[in-house]
PDB file of the backbone (N, CA, C, O) and the ligand in Angstrom, with CONECT records:
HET     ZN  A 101       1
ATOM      1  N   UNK A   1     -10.254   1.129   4.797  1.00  0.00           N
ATOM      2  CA  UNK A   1      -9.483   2.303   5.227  1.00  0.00           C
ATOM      3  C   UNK A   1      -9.425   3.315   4.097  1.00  0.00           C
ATOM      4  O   UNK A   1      -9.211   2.901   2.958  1.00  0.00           O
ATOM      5  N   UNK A   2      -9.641   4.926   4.381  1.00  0.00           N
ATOM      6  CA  UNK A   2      -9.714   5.499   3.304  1.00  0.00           C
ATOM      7  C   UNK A   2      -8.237   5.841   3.191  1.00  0.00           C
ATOM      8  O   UNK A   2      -7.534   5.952   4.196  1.00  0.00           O
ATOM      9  N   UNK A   3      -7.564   6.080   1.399  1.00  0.00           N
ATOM     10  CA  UNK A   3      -6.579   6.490   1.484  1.00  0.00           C
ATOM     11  C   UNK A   3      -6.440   7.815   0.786  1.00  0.00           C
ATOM     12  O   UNK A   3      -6.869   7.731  -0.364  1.00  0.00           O
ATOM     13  N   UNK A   4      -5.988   9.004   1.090  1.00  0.00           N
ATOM     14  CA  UNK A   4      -5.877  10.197   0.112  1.00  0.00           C
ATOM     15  C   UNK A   4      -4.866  10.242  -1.293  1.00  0.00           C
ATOM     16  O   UNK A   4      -3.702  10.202  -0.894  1.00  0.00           O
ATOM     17  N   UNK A   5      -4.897  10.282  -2.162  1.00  0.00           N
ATOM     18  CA  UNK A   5      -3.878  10.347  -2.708  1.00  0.00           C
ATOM     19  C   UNK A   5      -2.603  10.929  -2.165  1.00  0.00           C
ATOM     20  O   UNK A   5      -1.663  10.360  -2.720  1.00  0.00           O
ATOM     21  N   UNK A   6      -2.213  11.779  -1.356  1.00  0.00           N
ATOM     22  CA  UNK A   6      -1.645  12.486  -0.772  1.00  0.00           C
ATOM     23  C   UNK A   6      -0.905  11.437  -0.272  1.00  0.00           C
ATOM     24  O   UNK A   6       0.047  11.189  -1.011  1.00  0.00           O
ATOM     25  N   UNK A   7      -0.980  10.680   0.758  1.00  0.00           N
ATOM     26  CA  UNK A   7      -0.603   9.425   1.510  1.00  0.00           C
ATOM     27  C   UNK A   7      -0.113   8.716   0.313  1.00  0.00           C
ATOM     28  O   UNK A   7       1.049   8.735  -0.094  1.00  0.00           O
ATOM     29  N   UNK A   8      -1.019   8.147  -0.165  1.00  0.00           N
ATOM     30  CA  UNK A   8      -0.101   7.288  -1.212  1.00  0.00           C
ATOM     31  C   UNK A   8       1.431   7.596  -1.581  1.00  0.00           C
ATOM     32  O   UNK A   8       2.503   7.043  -1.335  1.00  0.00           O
ATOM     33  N   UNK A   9       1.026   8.745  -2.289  1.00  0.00           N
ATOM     34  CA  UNK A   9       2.581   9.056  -3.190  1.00  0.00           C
ATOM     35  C   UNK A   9       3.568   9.498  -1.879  1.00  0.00           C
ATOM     36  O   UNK A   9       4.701   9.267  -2.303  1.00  0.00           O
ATOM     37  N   UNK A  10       3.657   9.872  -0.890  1.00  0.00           N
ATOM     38  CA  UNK A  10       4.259   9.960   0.071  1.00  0.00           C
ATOM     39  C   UNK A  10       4.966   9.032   0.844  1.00  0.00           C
ATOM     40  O   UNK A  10       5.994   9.219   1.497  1.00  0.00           O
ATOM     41  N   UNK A  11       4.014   7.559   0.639  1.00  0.00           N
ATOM     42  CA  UNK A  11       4.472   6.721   1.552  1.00  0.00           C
ATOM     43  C   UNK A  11       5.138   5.379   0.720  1.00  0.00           C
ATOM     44  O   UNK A  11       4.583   4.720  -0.160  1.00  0.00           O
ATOM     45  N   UNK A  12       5.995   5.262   1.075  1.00  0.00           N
ATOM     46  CA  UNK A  12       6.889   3.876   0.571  1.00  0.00           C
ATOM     47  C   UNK A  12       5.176   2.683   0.390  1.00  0.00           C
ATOM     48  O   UNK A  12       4.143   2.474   1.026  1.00  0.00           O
ATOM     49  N   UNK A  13       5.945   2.146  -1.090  1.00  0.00           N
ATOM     50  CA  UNK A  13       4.748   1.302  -1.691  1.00  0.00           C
ATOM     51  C   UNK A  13       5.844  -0.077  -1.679  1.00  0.00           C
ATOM     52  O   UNK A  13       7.031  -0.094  -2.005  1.00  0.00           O
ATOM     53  N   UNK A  14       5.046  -1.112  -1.219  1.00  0.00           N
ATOM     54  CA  UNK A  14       5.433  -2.445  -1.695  1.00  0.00           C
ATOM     55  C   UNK A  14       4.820  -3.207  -2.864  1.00  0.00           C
ATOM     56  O   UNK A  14       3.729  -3.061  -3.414  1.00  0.00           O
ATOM     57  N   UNK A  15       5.721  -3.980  -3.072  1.00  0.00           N
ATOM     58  CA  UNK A  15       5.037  -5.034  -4.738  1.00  0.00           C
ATOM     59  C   UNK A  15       4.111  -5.844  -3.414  1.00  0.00           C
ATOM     60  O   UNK A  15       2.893  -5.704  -3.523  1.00  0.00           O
ATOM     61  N   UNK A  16       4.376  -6.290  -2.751  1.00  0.00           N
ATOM     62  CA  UNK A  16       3.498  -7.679  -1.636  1.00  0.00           C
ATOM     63  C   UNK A  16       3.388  -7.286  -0.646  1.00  0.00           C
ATOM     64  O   UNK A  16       3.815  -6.177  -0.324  1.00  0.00           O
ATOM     65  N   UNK A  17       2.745  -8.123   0.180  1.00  0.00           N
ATOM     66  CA  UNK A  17       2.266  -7.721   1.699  1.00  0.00           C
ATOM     67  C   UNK A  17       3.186  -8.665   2.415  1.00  0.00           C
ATOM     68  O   UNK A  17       2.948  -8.908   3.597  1.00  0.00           O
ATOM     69  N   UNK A  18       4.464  -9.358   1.674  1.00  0.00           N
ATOM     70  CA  UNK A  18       4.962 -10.009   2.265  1.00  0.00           C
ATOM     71  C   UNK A  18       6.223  -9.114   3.053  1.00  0.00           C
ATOM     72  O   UNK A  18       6.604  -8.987   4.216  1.00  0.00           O
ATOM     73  N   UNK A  19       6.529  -8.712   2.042  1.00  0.00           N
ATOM     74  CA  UNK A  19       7.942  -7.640   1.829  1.00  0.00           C
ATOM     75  C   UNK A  19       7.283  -6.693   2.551  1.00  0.00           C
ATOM     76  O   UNK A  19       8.099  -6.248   3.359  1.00  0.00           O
ATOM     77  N   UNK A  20       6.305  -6.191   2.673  1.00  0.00           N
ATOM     78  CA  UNK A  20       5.811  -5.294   3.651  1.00  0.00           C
ATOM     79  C   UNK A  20       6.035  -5.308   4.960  1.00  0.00           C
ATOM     80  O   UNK A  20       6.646  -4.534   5.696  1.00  0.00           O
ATOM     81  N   UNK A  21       5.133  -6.845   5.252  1.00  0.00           N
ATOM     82  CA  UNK A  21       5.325  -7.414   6.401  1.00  0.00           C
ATOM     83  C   UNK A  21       6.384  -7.512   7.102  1.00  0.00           C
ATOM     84  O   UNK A  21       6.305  -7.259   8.304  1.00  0.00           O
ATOM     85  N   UNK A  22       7.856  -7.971   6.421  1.00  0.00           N
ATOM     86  CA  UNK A  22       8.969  -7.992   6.914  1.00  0.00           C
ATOM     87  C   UNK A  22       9.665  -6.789   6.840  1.00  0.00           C
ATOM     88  O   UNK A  22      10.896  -6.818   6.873  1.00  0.00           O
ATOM     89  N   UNK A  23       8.883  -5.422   6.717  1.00  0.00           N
ATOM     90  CA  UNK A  23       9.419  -4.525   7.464  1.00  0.00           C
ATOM     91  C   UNK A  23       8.785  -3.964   8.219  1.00  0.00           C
ATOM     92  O   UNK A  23       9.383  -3.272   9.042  1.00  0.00           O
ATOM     93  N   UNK A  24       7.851  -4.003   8.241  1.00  0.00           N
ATOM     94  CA  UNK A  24       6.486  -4.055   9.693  1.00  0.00           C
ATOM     95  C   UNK A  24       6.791  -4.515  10.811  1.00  0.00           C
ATOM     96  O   UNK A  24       6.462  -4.084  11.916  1.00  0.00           O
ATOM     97  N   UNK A  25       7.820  -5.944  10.393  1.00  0.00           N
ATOM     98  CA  UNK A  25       8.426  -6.714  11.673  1.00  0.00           C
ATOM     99  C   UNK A  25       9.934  -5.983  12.373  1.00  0.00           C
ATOM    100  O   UNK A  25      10.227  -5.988  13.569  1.00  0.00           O
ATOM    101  N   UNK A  26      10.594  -5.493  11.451  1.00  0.00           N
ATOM    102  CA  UNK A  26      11.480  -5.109  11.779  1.00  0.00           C
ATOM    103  C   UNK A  26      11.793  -3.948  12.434  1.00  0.00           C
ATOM    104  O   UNK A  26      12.880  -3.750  12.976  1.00  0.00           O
ATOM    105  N   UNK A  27      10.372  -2.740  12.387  1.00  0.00           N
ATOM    106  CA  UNK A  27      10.331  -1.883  12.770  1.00  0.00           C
ATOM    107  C   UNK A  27      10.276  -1.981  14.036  1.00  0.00           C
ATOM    108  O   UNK A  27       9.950  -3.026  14.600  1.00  0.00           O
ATOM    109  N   UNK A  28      10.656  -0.673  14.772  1.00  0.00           N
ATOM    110  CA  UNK A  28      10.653  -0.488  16.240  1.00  0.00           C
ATOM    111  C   UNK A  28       8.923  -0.190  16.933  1.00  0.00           C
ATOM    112  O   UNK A  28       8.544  -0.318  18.097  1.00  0.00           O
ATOM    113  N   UNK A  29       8.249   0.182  15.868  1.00  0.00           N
ATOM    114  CA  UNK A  29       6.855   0.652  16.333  1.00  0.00           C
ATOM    115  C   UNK A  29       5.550  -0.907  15.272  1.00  0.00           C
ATOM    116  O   UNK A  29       5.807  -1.559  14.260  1.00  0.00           O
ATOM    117  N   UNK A  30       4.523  -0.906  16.001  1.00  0.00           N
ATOM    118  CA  UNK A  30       3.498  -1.422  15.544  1.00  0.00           C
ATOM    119  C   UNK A  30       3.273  -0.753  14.117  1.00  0.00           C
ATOM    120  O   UNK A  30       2.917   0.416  13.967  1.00  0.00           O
ATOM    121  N   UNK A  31       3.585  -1.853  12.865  1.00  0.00           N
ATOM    122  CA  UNK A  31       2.744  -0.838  11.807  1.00  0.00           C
ATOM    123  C   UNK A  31       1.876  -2.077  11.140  1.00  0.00           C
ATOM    124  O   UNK A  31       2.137  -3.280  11.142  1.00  0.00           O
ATOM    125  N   UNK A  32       0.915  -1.469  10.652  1.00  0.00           N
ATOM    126  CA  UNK A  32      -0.038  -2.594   9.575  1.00  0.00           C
ATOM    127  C   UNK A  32       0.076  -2.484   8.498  1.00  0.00           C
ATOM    128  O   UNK A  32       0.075  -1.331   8.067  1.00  0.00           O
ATOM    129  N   UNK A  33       0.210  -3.487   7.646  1.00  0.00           N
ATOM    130  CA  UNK A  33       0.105  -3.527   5.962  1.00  0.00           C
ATOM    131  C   UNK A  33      -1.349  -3.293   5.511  1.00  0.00           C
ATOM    132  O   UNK A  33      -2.281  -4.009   5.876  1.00  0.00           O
ATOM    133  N   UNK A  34      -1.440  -2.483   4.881  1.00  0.00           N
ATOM    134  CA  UNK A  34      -3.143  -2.576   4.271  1.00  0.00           C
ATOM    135  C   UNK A  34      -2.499  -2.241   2.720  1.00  0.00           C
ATOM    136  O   UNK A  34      -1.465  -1.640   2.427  1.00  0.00           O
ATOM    137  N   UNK A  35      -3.456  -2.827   1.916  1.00  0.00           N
ATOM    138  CA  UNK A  35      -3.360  -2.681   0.280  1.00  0.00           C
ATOM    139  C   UNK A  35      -4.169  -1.428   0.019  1.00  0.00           C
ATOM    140  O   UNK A  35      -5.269  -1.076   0.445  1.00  0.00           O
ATOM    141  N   UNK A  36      -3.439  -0.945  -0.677  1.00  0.00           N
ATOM    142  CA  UNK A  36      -4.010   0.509  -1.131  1.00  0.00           C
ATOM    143  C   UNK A  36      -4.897   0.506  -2.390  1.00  0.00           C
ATOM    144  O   UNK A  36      -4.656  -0.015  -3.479  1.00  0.00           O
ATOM    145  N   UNK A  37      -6.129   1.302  -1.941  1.00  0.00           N
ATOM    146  CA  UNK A  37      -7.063   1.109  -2.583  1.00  0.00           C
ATOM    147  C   UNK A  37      -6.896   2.384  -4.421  1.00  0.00           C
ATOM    148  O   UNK A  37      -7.685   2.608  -5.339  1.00  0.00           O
ATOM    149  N   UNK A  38      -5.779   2.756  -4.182  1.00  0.00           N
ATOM    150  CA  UNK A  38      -5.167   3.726  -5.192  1.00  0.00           C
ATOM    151  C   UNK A  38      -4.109   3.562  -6.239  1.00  0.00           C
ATOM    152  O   UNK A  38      -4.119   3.975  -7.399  1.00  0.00           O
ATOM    153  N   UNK A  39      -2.936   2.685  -5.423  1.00  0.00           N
ATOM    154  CA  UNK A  39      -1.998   2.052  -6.069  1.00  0.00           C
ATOM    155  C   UNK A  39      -2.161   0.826  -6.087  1.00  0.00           C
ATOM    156  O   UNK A  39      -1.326   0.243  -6.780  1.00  0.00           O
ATOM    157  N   UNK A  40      -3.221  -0.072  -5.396  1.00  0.00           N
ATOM    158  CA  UNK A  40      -3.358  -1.267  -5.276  1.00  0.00           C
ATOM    159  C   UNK A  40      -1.392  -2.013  -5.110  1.00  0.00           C
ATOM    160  O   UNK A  40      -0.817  -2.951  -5.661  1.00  0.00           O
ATOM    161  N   UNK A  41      -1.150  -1.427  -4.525  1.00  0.00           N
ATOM    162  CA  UNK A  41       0.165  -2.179  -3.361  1.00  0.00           C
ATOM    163  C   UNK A  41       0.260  -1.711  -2.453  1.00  0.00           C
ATOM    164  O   UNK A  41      -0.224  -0.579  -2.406  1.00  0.00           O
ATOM    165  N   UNK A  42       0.923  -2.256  -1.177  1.00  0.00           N
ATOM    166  CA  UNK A  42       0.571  -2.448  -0.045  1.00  0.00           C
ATOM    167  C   UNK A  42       1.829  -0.857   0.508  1.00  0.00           C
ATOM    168  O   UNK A  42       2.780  -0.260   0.003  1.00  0.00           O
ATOM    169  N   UNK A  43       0.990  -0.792   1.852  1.00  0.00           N
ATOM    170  CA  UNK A  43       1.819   0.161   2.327  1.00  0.00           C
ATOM    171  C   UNK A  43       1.368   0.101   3.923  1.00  0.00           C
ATOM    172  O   UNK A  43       0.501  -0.573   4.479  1.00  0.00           O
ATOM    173  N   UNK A  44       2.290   1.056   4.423  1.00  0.00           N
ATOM    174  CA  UNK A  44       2.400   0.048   6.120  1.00  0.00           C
ATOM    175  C   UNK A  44       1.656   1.798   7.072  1.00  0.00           C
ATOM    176  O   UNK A  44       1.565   2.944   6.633  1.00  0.00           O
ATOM    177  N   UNK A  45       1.397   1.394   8.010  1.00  0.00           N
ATOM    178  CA  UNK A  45       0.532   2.210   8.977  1.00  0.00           C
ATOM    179  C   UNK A  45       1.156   2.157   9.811  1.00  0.00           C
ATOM    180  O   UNK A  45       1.862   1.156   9.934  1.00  0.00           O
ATOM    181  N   UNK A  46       1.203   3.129  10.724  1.00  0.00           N
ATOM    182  CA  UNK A  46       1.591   3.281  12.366  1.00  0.00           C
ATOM    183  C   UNK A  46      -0.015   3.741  13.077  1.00  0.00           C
ATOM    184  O   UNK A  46      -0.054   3.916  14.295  1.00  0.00           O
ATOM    185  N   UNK A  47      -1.141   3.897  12.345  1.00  0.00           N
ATOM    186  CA  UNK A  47      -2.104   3.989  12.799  1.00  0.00           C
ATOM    187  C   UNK A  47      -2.782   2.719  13.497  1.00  0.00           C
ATOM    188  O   UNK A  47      -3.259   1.920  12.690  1.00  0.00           O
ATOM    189  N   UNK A  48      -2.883   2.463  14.532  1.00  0.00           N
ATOM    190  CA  UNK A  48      -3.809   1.183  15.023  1.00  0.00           C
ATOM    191  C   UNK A  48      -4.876   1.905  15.930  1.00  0.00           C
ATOM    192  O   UNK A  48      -5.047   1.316  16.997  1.00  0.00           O
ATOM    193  N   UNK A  49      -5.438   2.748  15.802  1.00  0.00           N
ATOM    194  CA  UNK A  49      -6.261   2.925  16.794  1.00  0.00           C
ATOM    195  C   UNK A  49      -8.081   2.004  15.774  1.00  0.00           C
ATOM    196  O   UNK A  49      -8.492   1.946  14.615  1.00  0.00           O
ATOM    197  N   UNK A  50      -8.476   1.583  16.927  1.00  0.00           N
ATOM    198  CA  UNK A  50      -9.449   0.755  16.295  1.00  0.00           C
ATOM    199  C   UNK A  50      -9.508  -0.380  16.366  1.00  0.00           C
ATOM    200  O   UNK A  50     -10.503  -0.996  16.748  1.00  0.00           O
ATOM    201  N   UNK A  51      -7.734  -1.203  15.768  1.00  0.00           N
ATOM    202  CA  UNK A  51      -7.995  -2.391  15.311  1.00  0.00           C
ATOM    203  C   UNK A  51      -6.883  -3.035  16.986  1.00  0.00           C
ATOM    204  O   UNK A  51      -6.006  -2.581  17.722  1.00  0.00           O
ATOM    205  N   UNK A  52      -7.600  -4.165  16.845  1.00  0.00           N
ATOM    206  CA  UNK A  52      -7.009  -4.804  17.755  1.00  0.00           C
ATOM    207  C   UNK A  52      -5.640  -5.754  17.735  1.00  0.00           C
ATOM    208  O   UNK A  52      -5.728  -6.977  17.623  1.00  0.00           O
ATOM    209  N   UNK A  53      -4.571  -5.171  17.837  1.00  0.00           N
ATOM    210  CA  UNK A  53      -3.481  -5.445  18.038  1.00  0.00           C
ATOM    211  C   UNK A  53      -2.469  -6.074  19.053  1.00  0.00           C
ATOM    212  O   UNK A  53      -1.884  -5.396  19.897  1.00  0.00           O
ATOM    213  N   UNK A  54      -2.271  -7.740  18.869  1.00  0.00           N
ATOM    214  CA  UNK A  54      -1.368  -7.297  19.968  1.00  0.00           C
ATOM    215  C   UNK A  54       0.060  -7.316  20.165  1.00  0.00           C
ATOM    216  O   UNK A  54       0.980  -7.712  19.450  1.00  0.00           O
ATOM    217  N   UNK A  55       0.007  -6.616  21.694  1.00  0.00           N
ATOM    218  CA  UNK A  55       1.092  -5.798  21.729  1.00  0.00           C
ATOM    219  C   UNK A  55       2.027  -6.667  22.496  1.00  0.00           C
ATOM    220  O   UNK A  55       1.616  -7.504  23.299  1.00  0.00           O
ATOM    221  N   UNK A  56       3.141  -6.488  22.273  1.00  0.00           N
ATOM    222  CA  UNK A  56       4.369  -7.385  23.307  1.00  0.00           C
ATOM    223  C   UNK A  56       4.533  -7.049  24.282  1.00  0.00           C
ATOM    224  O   UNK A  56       4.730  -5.853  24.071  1.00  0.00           O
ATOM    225  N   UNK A  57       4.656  -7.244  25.779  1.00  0.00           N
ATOM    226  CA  UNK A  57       4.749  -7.135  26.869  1.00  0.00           C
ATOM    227  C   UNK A  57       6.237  -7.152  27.395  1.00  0.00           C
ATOM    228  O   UNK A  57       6.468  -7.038  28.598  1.00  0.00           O
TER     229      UNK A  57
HETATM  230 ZN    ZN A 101      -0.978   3.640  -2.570  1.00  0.00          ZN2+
END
């Protein structure tokens, strides 16, 4: 995934993909953890188009 610097400094950074995760879960919307290829820590997406997700019914 490409990241801009722009995004980075904008978007809440985690130390883990764990702590990520458990707010990924908690959120009201689908988000993904991906590790940032800039800050190398993780940061969460509301983008899923592409990846296959699933969704709760
Ligand atoms: Zn970053």
């Amino acid at each position: 995934m490409q990241t801009s610097p722009g995004i980075c400094q904008r978007k809440r950074r985690y130390e883990t993909r764990e702590e990520a995760d458990a707010v990924a879960l908690s959120a009201d919307v689908i988000l993904r953890t991906y590790k940032c290829a800039l800050c190398h820590k993780f940061h969460l997406t509301s983008r899923t188009k592409g990846l296959r997700v699933p969704r709760p019914t």
